[in-house]
mmCIF file of the N, C-alpha and C atoms, coordinates in Angstrom:
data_MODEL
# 
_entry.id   MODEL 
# 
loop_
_atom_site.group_PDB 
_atom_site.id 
_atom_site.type_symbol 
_atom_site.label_atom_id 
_atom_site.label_alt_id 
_atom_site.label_comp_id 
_atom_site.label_asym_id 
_atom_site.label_entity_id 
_atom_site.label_seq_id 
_atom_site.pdbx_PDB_ins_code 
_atom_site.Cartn_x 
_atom_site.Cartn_y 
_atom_site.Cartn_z 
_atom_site.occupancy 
_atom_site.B_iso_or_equiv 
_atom_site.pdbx_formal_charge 
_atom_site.auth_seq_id 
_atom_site.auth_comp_id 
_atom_site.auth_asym_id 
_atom_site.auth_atom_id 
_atom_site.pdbx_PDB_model_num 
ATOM 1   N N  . UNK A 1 1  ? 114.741 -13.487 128.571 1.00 0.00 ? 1  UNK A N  1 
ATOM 2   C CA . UNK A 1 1  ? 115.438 -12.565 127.708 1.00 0.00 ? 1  UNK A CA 1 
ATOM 3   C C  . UNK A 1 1  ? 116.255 -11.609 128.573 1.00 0.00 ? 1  UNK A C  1 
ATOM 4   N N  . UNK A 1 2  ? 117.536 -11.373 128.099 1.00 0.00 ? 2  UNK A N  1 
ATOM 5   C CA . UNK A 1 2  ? 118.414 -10.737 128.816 1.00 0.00 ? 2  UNK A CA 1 
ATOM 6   C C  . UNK A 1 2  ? 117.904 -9.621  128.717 1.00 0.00 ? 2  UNK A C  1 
ATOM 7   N N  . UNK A 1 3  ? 117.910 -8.599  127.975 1.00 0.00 ? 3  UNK A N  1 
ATOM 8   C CA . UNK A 1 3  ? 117.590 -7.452  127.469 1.00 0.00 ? 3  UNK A CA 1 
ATOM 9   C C  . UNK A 1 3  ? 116.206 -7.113  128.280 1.00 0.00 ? 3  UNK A C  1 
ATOM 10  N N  . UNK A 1 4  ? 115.396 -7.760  128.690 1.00 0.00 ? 4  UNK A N  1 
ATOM 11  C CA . UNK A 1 4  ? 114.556 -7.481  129.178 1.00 0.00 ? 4  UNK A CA 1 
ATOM 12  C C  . UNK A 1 4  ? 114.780 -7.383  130.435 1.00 0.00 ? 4  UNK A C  1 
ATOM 13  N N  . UNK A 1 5  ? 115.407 -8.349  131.621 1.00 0.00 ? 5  UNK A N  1 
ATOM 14  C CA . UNK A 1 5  ? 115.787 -8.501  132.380 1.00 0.00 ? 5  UNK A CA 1 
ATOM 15  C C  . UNK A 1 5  ? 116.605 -7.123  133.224 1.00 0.00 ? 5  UNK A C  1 
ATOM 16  N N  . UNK A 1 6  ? 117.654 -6.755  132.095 1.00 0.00 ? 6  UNK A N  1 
ATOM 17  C CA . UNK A 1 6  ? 118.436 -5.594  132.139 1.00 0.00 ? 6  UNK A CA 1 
ATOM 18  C C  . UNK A 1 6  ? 117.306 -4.233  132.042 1.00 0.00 ? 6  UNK A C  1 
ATOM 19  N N  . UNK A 1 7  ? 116.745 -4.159  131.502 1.00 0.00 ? 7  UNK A N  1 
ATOM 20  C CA . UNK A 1 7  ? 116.173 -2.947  131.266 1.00 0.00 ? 7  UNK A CA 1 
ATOM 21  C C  . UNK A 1 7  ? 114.756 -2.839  132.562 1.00 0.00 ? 7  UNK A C  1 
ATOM 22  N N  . UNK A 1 8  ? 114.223 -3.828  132.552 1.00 0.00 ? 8  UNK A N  1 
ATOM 23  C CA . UNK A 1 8  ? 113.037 -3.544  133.211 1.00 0.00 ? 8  UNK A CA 1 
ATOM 24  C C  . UNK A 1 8  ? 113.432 -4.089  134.856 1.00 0.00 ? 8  UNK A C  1 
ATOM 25  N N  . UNK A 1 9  ? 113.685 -4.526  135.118 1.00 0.00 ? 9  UNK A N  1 
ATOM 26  C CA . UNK A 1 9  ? 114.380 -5.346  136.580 1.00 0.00 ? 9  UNK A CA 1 
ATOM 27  C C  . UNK A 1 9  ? 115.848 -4.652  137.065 1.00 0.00 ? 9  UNK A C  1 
ATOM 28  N N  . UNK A 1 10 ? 116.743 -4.074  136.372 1.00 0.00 ? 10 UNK A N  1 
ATOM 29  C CA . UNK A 1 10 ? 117.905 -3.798  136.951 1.00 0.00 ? 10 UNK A CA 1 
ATOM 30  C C  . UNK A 1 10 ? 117.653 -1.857  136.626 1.00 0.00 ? 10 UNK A C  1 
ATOM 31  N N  . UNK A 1 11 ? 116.722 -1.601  135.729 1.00 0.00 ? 11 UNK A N  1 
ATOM 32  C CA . UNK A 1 11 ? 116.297 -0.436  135.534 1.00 0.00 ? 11 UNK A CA 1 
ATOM 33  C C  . UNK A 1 11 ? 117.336 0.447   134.757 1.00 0.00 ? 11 UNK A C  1 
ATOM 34  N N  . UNK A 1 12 ? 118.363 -0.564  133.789 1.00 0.00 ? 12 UNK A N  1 
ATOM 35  C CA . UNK A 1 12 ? 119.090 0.128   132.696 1.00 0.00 ? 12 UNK A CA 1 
ATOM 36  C C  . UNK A 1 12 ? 117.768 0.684   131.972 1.00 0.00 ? 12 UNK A C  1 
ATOM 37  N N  . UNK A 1 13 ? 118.716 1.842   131.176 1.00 0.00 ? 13 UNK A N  1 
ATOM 38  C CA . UNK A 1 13 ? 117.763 3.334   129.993 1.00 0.00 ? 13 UNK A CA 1 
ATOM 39  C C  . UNK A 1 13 ? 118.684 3.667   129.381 1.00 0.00 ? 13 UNK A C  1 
ATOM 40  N N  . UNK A 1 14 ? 119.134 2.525   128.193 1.00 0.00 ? 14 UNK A N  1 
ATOM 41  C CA . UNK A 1 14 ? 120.079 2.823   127.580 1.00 0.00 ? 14 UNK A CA 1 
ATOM 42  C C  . UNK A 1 14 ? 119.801 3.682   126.171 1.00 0.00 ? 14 UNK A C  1 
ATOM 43  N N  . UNK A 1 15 ? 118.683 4.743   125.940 1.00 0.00 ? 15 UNK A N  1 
ATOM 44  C CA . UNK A 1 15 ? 117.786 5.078   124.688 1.00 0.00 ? 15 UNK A CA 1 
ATOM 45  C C  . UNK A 1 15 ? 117.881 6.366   125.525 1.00 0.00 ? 15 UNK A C  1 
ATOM 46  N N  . UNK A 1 16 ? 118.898 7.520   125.280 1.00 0.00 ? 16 UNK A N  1 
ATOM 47  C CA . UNK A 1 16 ? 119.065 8.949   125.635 1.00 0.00 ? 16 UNK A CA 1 
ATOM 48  C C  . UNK A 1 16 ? 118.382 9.495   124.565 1.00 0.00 ? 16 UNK A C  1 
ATOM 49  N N  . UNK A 1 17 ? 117.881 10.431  125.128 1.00 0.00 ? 17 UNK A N  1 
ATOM 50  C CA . UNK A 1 17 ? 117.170 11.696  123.852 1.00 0.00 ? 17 UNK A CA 1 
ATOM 51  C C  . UNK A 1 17 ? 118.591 12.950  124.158 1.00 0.00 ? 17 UNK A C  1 
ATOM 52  N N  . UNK A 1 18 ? 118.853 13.437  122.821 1.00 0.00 ? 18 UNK A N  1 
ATOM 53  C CA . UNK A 1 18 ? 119.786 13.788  122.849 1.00 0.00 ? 18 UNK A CA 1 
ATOM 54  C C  . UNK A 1 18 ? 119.601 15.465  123.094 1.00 0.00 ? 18 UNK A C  1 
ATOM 55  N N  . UNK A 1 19 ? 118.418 15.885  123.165 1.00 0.00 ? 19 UNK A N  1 
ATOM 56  C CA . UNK A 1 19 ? 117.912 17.196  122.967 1.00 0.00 ? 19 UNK A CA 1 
ATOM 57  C C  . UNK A 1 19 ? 117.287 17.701  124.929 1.00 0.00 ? 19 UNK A C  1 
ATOM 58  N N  . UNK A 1 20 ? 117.380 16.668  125.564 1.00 0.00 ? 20 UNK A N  1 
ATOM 59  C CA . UNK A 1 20 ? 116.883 16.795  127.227 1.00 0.00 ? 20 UNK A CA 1 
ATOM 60  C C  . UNK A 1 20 ? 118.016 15.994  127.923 1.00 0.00 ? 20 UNK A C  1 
ATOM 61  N N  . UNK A 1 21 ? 117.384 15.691  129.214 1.00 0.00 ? 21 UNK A N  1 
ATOM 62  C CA . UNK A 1 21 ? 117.977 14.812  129.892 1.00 0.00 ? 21 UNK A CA 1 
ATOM 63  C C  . UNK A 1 21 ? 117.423 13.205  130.398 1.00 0.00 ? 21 UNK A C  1 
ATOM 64  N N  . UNK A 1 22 ? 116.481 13.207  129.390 1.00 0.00 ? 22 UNK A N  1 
ATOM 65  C CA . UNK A 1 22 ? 115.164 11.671  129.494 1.00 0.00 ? 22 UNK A CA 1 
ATOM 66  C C  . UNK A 1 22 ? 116.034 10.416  128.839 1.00 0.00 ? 22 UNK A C  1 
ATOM 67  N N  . UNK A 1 23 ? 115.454 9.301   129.134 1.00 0.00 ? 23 UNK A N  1 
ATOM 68  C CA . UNK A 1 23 ? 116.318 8.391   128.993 1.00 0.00 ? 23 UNK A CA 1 
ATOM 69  C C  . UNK A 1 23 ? 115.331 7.412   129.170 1.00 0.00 ? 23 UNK A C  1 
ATOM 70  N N  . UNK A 1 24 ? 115.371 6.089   128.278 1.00 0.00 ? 24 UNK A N  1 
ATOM 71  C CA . UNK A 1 24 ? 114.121 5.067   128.460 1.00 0.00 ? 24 UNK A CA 1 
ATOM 72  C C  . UNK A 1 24 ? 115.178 3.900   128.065 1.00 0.00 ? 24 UNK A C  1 
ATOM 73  N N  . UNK A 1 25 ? 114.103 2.978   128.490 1.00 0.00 ? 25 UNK A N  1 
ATOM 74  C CA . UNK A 1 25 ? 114.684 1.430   128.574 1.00 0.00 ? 25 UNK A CA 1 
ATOM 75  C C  . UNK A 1 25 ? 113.973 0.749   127.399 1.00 0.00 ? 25 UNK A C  1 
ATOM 76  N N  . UNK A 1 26 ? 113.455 1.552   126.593 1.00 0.00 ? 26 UNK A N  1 
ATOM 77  C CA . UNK A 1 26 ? 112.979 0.747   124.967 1.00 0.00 ? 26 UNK A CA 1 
ATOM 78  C C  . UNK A 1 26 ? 113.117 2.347   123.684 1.00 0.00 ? 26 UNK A C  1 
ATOM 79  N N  . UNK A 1 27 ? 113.892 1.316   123.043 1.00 0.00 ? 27 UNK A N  1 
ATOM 80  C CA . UNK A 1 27 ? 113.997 2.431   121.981 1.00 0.00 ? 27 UNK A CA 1 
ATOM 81  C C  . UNK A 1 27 ? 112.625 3.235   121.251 1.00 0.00 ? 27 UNK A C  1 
ATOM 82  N N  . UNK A 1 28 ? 111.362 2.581   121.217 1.00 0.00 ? 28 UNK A N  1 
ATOM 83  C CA . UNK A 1 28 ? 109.710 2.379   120.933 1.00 0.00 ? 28 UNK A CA 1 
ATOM 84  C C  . UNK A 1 28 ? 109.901 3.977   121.904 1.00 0.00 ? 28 UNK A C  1 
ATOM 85  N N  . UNK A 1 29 ? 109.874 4.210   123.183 1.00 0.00 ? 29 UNK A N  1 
ATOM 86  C CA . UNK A 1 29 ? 109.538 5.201   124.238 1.00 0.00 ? 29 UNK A CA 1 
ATOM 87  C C  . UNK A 1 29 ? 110.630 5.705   124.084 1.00 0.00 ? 29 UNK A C  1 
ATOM 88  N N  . UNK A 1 30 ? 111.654 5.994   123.305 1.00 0.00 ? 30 UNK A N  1 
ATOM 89  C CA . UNK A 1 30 ? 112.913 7.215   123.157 1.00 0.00 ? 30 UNK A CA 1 
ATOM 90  C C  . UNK A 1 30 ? 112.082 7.621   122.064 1.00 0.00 ? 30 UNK A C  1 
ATOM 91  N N  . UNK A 1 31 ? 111.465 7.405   120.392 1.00 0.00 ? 31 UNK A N  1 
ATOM 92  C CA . UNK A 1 31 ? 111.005 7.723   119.510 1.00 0.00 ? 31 UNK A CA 1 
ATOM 93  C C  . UNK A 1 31 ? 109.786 8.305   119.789 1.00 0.00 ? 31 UNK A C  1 
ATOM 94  N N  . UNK A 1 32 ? 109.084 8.026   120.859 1.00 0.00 ? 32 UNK A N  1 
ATOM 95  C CA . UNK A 1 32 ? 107.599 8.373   120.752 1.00 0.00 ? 32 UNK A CA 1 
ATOM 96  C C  . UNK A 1 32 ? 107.912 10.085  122.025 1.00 0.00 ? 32 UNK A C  1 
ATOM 97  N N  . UNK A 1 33 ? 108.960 9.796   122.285 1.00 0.00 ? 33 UNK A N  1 
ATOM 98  C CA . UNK A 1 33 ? 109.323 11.059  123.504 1.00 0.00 ? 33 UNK A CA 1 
ATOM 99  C C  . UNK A 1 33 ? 109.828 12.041  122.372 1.00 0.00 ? 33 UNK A C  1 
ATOM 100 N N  . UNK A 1 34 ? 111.125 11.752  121.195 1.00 0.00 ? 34 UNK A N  1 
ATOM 101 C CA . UNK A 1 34 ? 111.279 12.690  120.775 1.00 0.00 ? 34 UNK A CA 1 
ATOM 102 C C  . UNK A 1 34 ? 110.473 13.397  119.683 1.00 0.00 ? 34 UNK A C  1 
ATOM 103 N N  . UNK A 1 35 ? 108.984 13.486  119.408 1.00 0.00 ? 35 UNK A N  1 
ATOM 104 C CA . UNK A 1 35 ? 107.857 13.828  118.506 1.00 0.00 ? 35 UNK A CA 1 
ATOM 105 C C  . UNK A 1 35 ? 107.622 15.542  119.819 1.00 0.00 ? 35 UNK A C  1 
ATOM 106 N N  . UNK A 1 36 ? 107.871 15.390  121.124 1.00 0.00 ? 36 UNK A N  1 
ATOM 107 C CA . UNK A 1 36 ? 108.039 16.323  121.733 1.00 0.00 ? 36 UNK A CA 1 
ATOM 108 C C  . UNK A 1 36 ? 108.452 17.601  121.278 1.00 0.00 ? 36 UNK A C  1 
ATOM 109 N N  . UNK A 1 37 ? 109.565 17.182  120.827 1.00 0.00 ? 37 UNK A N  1 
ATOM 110 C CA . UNK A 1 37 ? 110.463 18.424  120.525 1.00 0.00 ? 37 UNK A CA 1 
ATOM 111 C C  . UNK A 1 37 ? 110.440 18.582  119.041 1.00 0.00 ? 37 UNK A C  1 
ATOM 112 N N  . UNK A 1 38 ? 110.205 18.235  118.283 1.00 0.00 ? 38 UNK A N  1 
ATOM 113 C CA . UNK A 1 38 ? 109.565 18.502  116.873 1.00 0.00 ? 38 UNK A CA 1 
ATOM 114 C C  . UNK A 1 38 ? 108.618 20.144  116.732 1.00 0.00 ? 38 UNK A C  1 
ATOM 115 N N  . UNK A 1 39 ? 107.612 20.049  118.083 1.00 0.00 ? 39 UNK A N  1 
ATOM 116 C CA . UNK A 1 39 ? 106.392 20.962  117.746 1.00 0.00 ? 39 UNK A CA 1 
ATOM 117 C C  . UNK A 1 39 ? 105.337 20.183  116.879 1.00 0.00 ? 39 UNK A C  1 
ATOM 118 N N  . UNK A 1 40 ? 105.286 19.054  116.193 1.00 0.00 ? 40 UNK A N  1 
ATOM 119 C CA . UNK A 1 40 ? 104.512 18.653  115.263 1.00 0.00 ? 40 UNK A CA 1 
ATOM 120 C C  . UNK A 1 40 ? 103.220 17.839  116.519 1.00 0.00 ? 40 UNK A C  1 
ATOM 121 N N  . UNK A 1 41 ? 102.309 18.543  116.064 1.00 0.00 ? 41 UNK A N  1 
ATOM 122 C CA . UNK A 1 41 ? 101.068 18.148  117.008 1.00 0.00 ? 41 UNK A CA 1 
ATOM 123 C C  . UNK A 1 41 ? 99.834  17.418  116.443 1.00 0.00 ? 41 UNK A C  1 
ATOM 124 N N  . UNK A 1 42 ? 100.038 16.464  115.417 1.00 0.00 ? 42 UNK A N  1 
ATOM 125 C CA . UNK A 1 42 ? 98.751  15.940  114.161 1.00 0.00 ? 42 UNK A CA 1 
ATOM 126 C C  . UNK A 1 42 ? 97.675  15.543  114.478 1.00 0.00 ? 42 UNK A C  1 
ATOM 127 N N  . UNK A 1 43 ? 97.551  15.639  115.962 1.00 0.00 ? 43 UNK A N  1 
ATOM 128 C CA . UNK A 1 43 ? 96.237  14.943  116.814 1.00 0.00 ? 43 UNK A CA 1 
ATOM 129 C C  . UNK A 1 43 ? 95.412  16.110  117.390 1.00 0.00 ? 43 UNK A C  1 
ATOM 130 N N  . UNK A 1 44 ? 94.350  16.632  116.740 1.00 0.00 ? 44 UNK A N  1 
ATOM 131 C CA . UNK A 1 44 ? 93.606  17.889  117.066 1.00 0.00 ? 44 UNK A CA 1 
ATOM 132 C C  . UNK A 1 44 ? 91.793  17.590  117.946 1.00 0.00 ? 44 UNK A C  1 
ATOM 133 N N  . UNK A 1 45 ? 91.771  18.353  118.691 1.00 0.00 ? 45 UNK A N  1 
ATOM 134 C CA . UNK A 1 45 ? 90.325  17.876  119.008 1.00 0.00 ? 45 UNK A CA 1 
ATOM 135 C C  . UNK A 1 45 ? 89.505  18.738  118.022 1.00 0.00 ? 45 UNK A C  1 
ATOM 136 N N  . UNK A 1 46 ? 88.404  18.358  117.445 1.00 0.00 ? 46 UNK A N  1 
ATOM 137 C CA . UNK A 1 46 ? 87.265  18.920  116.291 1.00 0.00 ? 46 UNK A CA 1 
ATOM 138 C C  . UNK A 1 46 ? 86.596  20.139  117.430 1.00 0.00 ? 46 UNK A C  1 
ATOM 139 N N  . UNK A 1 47 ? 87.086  19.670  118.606 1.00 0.00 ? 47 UNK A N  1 
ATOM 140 C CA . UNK A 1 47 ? 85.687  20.204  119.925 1.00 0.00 ? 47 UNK A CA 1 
ATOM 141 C C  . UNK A 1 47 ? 86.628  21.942  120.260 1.00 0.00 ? 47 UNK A C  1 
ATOM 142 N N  . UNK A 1 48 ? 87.404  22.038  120.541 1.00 0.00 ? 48 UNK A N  1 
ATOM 143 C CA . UNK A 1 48 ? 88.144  23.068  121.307 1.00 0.00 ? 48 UNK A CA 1 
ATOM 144 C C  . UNK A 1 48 ? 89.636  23.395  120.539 1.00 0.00 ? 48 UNK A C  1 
ATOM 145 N N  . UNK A 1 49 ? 90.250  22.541  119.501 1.00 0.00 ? 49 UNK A N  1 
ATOM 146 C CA . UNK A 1 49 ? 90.971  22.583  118.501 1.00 0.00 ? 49 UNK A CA 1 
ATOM 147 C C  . UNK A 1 49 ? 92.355  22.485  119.605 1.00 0.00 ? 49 UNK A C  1 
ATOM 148 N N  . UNK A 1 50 ? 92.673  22.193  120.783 1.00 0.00 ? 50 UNK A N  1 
ATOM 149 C CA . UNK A 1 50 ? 93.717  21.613  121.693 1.00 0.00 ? 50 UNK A CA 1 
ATOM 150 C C  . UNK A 1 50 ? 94.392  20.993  120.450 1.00 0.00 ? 50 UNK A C  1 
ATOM 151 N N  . UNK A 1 51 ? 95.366  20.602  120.319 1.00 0.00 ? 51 UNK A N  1 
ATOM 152 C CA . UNK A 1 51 ? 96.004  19.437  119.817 1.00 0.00 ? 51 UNK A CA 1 
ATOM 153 C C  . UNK A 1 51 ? 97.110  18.740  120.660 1.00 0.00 ? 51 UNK A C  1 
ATOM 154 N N  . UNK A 1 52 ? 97.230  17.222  119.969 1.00 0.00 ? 52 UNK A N  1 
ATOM 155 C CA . UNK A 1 52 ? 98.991  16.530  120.897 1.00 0.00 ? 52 UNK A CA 1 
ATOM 156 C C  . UNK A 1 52 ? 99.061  16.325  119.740 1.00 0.00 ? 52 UNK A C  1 
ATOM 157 N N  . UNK A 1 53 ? 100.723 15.603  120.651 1.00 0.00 ? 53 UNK A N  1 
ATOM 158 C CA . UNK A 1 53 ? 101.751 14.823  119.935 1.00 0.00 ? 53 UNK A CA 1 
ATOM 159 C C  . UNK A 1 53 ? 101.117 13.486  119.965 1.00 0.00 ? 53 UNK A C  1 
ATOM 160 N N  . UNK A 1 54 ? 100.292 13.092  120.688 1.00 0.00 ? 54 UNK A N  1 
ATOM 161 C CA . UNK A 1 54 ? 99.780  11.505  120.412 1.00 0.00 ? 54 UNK A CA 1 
ATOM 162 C C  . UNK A 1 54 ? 98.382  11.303  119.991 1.00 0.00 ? 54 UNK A C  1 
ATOM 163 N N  . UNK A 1 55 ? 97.722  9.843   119.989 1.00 0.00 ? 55 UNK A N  1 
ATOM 164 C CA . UNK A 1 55 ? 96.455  9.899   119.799 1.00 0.00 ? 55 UNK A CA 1 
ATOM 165 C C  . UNK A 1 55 ? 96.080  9.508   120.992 1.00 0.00 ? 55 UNK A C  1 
ATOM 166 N N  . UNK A 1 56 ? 96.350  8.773   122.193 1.00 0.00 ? 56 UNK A N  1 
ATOM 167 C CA . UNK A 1 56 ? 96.111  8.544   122.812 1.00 0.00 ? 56 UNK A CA 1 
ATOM 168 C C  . UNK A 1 56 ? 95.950  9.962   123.944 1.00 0.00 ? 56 UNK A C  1 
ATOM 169 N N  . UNK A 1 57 ? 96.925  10.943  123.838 1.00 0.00 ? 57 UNK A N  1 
ATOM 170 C CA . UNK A 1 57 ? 96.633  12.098  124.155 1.00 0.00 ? 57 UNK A CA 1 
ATOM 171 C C  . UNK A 1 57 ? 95.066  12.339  124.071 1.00 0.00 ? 57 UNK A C  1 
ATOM 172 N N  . UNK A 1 58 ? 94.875  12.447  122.604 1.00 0.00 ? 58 UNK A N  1 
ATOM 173 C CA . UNK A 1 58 ? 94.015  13.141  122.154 1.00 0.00 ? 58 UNK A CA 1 
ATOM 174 C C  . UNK A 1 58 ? 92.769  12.085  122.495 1.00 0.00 ? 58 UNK A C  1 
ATOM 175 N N  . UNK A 1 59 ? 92.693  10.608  122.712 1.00 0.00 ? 59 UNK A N  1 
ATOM 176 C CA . UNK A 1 59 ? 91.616  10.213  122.890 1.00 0.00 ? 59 UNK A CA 1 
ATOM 177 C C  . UNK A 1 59 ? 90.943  10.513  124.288 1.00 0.00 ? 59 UNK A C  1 
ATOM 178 N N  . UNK A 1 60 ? 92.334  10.323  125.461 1.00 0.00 ? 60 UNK A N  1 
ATOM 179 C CA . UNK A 1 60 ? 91.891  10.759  127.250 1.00 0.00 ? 60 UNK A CA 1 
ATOM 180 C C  . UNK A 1 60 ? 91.011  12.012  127.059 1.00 0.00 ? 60 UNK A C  1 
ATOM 181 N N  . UNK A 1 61 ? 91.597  12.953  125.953 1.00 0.00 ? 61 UNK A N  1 
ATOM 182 C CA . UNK A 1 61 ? 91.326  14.608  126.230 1.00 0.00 ? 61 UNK A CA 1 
ATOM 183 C C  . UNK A 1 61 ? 89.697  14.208  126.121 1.00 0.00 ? 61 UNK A C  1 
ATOM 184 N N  . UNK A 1 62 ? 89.127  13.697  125.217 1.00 0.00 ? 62 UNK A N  1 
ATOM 185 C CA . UNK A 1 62 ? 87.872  14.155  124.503 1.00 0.00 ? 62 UNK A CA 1 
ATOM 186 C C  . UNK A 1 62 ? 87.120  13.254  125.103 1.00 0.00 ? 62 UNK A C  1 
ATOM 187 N N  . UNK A 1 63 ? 87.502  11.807  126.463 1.00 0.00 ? 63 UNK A N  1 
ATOM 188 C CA . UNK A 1 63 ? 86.735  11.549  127.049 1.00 0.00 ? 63 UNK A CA 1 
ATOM 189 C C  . UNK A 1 63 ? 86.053  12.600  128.155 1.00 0.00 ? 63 UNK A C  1 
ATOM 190 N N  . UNK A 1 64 ? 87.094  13.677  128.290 1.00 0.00 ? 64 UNK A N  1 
ATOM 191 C CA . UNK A 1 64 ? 86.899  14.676  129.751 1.00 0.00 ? 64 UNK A CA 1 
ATOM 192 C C  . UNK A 1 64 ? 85.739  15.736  128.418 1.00 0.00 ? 64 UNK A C  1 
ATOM 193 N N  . UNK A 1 65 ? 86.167  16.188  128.043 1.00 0.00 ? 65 UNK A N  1 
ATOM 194 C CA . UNK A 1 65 ? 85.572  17.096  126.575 1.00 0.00 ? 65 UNK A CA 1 
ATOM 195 C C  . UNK A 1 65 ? 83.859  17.251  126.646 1.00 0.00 ? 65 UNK A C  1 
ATOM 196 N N  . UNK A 1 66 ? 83.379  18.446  127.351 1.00 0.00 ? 66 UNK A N  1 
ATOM 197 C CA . UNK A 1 66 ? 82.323  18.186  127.322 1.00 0.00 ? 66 UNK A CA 1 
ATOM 198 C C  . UNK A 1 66 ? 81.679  17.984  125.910 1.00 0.00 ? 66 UNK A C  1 
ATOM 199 N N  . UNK A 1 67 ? 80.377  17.529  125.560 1.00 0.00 ? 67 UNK A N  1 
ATOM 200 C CA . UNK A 1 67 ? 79.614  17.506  124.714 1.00 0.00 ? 67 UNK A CA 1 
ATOM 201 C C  . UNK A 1 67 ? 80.178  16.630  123.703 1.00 0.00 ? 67 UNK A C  1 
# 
């Protein structure tokens, strides 16, 4: 696949966020970057009430999380 080729091997980032200066080579990682700049944080820990923008955020956090 060309597109793949181009993006991951020649290291085109043709997916600008229009609000920084970040730039990705899959449109999937331009969408999941701009939840950043929203402020919207729906992933809360029950433990210390931290929140992210992801779940995966939020799952690393609460392996470190005591108790």
């Amino acid at each position: 696949n060309y597109t793949y080729i181009r993006t991951s091997h020649i290291g085109e980032r043709p997916f600008a966020c229009d609000k920084c200066s970040s730039s990705f080579s899959r449109k999937h990682d331009l969408k999941r970057h701009e939840k950043l700049h929203t402020g919207v944080r729906p992933y809360v820990c029950k433990i210390c009430n931290k929140s992210y923008t992801r779940s995966d955020a939020l799952a690393r956090h609460l392996k470190s999380e005591p108790g």
